[in-house]
C-alpha positions as CSV (number, residue, x, y, z in Angstrom):
1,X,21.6,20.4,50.7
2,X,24.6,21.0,48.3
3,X,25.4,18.7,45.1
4,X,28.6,17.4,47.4
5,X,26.1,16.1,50.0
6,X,23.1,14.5,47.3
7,X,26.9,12.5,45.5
8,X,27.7,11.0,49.1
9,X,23.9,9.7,49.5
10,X,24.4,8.2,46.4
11,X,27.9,6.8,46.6
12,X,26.7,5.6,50.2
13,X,23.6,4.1,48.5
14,X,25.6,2.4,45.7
15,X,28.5,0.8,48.1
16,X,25.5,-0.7,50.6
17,X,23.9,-2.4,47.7
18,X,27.0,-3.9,46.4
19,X,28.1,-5.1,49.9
20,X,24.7,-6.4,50.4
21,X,25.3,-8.2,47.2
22,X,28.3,-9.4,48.3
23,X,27.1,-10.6,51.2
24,X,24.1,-12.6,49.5
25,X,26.5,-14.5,47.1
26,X,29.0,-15.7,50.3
27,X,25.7,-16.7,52.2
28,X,24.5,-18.7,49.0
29,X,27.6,-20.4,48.8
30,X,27.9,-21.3,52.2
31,X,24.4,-22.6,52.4
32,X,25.7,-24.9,49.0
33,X,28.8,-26.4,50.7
34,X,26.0,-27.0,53.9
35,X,24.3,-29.0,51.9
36,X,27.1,-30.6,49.9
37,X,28.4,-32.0,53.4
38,X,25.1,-32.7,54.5
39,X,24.4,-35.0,51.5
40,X,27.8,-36.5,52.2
41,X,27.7,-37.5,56.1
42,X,24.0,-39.2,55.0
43,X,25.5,-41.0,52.5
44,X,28.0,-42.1,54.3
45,X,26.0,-43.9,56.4
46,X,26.2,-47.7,56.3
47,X,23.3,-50.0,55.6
48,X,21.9,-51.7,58.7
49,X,23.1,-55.2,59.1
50,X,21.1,-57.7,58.8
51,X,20.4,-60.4,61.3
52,X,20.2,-64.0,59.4
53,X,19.0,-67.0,60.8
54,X,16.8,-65.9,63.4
55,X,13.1,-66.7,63.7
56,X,10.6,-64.4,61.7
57,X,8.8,-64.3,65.5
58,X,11.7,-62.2,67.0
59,X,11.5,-58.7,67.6
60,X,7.6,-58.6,67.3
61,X,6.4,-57.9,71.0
62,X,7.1,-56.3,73.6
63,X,6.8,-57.5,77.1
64,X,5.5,-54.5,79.1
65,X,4.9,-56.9,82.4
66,X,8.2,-57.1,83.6
């Protein structure tokens, strides 16, 4: 193999490392803003209402006979 041919190894070594790098930092930051919207949407859920002035009874059984 000729000293031409070991430099393009190399060179072809030292490009897929820094793409791979590259391509770790976008996936982090995509997986970030995932979660940043994530957090969001669940936070933006309202509270479930609340039903005043009914009996404590209500809502306790089920009838399973009908």
């Amino acid at each position: 193999m000729d000293v031409n041919g070991i430099a393009n190894v190399a060179s072809t070594l030292a490009d897929v490392g820094t793409s791979q790098a590259v391509s770790l930092a976008v996936l982090k930051k995509a997986i970030d803003f995932g979660t940043e919207s994530a957090t969001a949407l669940i936070e933006a859920i309202p509270p479930a209402p609340t039903t005043p002035n009914l009996p404590a009874h209500l809502g306790q059984n089920i009838n399973t006979s009908a």
